[in-house]
N, CA, C and O of each residue as an XYZ file, in Angstrom:
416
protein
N      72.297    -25.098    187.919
C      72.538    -25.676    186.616
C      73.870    -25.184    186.088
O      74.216    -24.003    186.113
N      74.513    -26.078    185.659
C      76.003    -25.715    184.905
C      75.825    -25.063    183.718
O      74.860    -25.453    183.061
N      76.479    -24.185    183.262
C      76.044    -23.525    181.774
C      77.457    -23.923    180.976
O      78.630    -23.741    181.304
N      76.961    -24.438    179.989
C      78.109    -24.747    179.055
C      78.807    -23.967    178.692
O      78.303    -22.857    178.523
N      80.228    -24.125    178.404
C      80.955    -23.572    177.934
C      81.964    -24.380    176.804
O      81.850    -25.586    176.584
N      83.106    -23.383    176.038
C      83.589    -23.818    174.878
C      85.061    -23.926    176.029
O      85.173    -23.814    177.250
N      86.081    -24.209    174.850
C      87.296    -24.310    175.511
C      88.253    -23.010    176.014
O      89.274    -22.853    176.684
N      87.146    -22.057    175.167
C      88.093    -21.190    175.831
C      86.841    -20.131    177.027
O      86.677    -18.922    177.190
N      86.187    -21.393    177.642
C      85.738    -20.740    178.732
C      84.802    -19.676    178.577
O      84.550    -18.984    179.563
N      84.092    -19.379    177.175
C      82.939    -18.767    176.883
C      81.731    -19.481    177.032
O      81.583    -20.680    176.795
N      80.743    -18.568    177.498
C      79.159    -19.520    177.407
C      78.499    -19.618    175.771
O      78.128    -18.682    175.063
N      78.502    -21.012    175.483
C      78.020    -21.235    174.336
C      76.971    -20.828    174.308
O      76.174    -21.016    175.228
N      76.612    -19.952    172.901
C      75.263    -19.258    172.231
C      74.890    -19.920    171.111
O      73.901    -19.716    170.408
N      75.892    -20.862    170.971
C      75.479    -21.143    169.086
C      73.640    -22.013    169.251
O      73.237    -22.862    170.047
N      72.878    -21.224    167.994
C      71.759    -21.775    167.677
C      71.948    -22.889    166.745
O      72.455    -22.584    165.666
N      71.647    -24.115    166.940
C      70.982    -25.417    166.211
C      72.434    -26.443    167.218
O      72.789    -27.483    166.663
N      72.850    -26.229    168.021
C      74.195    -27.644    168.782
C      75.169    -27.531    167.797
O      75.351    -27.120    166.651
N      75.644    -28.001    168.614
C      77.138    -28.269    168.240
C      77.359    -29.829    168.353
O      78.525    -30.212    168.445
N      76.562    -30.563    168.354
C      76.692    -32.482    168.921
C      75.529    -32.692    167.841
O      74.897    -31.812    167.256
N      75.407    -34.070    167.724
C      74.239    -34.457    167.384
C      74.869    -36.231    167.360
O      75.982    -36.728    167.188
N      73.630    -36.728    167.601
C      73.240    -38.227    167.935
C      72.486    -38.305    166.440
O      71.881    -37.304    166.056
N      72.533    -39.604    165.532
C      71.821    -39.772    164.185
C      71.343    -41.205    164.910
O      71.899    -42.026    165.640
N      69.924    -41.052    164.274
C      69.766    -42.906    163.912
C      68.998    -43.198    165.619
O      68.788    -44.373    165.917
N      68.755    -42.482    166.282
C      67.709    -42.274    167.574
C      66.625    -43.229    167.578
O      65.562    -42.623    167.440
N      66.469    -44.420    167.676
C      65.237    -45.431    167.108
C      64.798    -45.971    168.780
O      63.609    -46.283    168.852
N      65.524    -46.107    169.999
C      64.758    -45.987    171.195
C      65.566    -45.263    172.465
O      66.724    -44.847    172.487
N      64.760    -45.261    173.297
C      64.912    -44.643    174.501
C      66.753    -44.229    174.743
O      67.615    -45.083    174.953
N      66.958    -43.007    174.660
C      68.279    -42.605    174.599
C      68.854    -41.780    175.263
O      68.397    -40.649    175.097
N      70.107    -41.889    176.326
C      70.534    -40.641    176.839
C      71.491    -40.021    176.105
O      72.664    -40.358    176.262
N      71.079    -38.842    175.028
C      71.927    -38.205    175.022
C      72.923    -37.336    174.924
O      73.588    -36.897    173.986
N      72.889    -37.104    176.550
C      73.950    -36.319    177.391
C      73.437    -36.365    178.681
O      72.342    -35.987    179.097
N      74.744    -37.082    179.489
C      74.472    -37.287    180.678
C      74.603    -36.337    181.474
O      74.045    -36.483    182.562
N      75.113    -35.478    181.310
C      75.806    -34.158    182.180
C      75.070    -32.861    181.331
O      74.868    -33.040    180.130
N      74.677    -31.579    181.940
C      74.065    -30.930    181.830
C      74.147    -30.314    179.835
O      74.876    -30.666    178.908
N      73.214    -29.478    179.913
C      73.686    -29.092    178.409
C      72.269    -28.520    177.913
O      71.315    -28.126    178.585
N      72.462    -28.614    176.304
C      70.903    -27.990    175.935
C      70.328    -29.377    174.598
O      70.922    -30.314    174.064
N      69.018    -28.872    174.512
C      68.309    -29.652    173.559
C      68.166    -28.609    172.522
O      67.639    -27.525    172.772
N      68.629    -28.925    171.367
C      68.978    -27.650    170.489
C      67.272    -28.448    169.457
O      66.121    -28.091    169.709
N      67.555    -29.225    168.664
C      66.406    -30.175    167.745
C      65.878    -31.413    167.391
O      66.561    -32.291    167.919
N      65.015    -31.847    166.767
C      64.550    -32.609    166.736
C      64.556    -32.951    165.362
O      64.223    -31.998    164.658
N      64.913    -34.340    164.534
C      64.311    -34.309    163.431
C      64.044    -35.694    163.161
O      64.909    -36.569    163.131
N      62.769    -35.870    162.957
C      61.785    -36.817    162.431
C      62.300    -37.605    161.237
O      61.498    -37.605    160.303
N      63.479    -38.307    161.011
C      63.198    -38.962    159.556
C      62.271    -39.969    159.096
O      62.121    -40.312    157.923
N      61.574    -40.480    160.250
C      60.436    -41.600    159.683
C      59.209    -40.950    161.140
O      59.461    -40.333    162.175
N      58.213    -41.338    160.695
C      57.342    -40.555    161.645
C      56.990    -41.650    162.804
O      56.902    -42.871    162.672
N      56.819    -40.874    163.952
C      56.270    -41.636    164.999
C      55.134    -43.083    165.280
O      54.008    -43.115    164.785
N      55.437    -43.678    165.746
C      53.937    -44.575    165.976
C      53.466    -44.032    167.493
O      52.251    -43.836    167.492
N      53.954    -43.800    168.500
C      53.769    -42.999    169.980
C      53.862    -41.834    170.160
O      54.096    -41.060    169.232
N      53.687    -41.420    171.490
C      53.854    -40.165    171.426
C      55.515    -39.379    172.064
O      55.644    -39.436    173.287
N      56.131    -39.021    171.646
C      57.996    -39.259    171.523
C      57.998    -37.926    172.250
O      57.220    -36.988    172.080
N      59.216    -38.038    173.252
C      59.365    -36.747    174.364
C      61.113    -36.612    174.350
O      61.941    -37.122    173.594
N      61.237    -35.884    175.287
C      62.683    -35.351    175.768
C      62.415    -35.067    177.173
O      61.339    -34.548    177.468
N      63.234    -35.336    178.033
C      63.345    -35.243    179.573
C      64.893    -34.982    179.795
O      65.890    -35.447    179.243
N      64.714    -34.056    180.820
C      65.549    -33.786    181.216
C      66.578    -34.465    182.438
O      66.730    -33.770    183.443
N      67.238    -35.705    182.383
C      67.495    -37.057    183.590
C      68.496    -37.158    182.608
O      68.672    -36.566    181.543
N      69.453    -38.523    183.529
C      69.984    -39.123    182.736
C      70.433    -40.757    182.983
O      71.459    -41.234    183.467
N      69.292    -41.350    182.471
C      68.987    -42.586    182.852
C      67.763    -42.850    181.777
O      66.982    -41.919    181.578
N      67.601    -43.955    181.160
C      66.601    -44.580    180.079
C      65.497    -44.964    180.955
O      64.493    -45.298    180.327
N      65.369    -45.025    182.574
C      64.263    -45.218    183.129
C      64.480    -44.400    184.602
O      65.500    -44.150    185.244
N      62.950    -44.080    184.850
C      63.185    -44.066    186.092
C      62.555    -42.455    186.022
O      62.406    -41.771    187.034
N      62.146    -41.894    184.338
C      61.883    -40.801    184.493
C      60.031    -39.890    184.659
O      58.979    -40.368    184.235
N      60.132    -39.077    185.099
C      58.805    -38.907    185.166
C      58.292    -37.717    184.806
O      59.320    -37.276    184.292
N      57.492    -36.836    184.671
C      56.421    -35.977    184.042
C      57.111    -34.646    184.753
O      56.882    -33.573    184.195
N      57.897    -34.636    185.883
C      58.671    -33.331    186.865
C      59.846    -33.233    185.436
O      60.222    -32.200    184.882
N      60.223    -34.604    185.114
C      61.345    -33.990    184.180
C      61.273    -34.072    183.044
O      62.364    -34.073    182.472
N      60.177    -34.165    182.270
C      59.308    -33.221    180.790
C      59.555    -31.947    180.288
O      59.045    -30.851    180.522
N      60.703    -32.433    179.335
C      60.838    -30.938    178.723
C      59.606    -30.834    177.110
O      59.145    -29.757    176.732
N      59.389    -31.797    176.611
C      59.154    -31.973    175.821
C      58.109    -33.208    175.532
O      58.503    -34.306    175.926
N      56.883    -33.166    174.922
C      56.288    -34.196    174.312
C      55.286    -33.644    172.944
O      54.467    -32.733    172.827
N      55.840    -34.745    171.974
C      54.838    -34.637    171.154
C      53.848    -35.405    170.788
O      53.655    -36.520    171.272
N      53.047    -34.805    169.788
C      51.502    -35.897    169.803
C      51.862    -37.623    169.389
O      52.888    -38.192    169.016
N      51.060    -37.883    169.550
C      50.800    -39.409    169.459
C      51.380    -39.772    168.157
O      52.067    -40.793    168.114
N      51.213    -39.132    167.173
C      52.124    -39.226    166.046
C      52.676    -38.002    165.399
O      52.001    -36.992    165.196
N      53.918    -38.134    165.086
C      54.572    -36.800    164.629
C      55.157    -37.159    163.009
O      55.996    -38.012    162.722
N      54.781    -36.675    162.523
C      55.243    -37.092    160.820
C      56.667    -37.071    160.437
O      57.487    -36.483    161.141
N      56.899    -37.501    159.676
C      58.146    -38.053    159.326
C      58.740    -36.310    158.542
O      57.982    -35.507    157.999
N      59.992    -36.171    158.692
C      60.387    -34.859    158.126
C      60.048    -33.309    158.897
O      60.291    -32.170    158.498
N      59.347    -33.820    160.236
C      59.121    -32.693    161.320
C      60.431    -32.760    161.804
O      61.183    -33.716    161.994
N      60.595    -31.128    162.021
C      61.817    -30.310    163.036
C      61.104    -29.877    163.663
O      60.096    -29.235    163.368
N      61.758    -30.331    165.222
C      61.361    -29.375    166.099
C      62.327    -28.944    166.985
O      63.036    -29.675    167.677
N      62.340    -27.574    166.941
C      62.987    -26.423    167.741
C      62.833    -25.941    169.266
O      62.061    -25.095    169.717
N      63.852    -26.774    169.971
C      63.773    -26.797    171.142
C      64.430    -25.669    172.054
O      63.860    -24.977    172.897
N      65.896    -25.652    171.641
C      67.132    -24.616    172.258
C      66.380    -24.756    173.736
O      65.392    -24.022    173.752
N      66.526    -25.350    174.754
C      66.185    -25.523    176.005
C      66.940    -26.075    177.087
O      67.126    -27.292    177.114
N      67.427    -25.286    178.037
C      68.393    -26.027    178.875
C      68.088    -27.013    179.583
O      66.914    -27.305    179.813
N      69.131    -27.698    180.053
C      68.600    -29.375    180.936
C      69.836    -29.483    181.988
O      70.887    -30.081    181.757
N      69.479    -28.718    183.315
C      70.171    -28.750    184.265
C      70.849    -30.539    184.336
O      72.049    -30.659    184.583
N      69.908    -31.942    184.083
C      70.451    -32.831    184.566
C      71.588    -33.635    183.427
O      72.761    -34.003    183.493
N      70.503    -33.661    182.385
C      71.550    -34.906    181.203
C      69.756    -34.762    179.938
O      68.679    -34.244    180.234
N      70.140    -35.404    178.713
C      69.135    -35.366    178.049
C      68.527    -36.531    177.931
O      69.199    -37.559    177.835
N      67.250    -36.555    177.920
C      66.811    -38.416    177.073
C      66.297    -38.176    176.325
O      65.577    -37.179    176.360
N      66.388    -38.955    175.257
C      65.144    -38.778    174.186
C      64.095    -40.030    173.851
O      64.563    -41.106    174.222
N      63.260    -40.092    173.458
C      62.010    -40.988    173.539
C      61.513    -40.967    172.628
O      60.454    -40.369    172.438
N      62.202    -41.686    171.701
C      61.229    -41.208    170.074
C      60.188    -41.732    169.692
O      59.675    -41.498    168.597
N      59.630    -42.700    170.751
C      57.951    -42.881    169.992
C      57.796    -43.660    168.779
O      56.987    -43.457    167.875
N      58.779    -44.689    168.878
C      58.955    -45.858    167.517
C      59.052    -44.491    165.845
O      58.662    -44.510    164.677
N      59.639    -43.729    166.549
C      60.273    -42.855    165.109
C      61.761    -43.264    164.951
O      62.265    -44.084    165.720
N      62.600    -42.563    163.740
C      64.217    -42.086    163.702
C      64.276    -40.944    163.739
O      63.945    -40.257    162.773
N      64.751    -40.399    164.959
C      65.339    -39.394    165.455
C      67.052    -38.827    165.048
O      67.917    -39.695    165.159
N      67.406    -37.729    164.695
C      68.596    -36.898    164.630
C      68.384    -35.997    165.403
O      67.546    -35.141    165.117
N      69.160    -35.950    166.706
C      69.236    -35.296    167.637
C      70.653    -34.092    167.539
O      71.791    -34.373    167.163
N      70.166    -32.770    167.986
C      71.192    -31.718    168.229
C      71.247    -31.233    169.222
O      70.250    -30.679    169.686
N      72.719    -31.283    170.053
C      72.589    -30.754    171.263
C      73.655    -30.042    171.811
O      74.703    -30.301    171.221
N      73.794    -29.126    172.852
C      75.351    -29.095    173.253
C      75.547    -29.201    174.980
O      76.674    -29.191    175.475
């Protein structure tokens, strides 16, 4: 797995990303190239049950690359705290929610 780094060639530590994706409403890569899943935030709540995998491709993924799933419904205004590395790329799966994604 590649470990991120900044520009001046340090391994990034920062807690909550340094990226973020707004407005997450379906199946999303993103980051195709390695990195971390820093959070999650719920602005409207789930109708499914909404995950994160570690791939980088909107299909094709399966239960080996599950970093993450939550219940069948997740309420609107849930954070969830991931900070988890993803040797491949990120997806996210929000489960007919809006997602704000943080990552680096």
């Amino acid at each position: 797995m590649q470990t991120p780094y900044n520009a001046q060639s340090s391994v990034l530590t920062t807690s909550g990303g340094q990226n973020s994706k707004l407005n997450v409403t379906t199946t999303t890569v993103v980051k195709a190239l390695p990195g971390r899943i820093c959070r999650l935030v719920f602005n409207a709540a789930s109708t499914s049950a909404p995950a994160v995998y570690d791939y980088t491709a909107t299909t094709g993924f399966a239960a080996s690359n599950l970093v993450w799933a939550g219940g069948t419904t997740t309420a609107a205004q849930t954070v969830v705290d991931l900070e988890f590395p993803c040797s491949k790329g990120i997806v996210v799966v929000p489960g007919g929610a809006t997602v704000a994604v943080s990552y680096i």
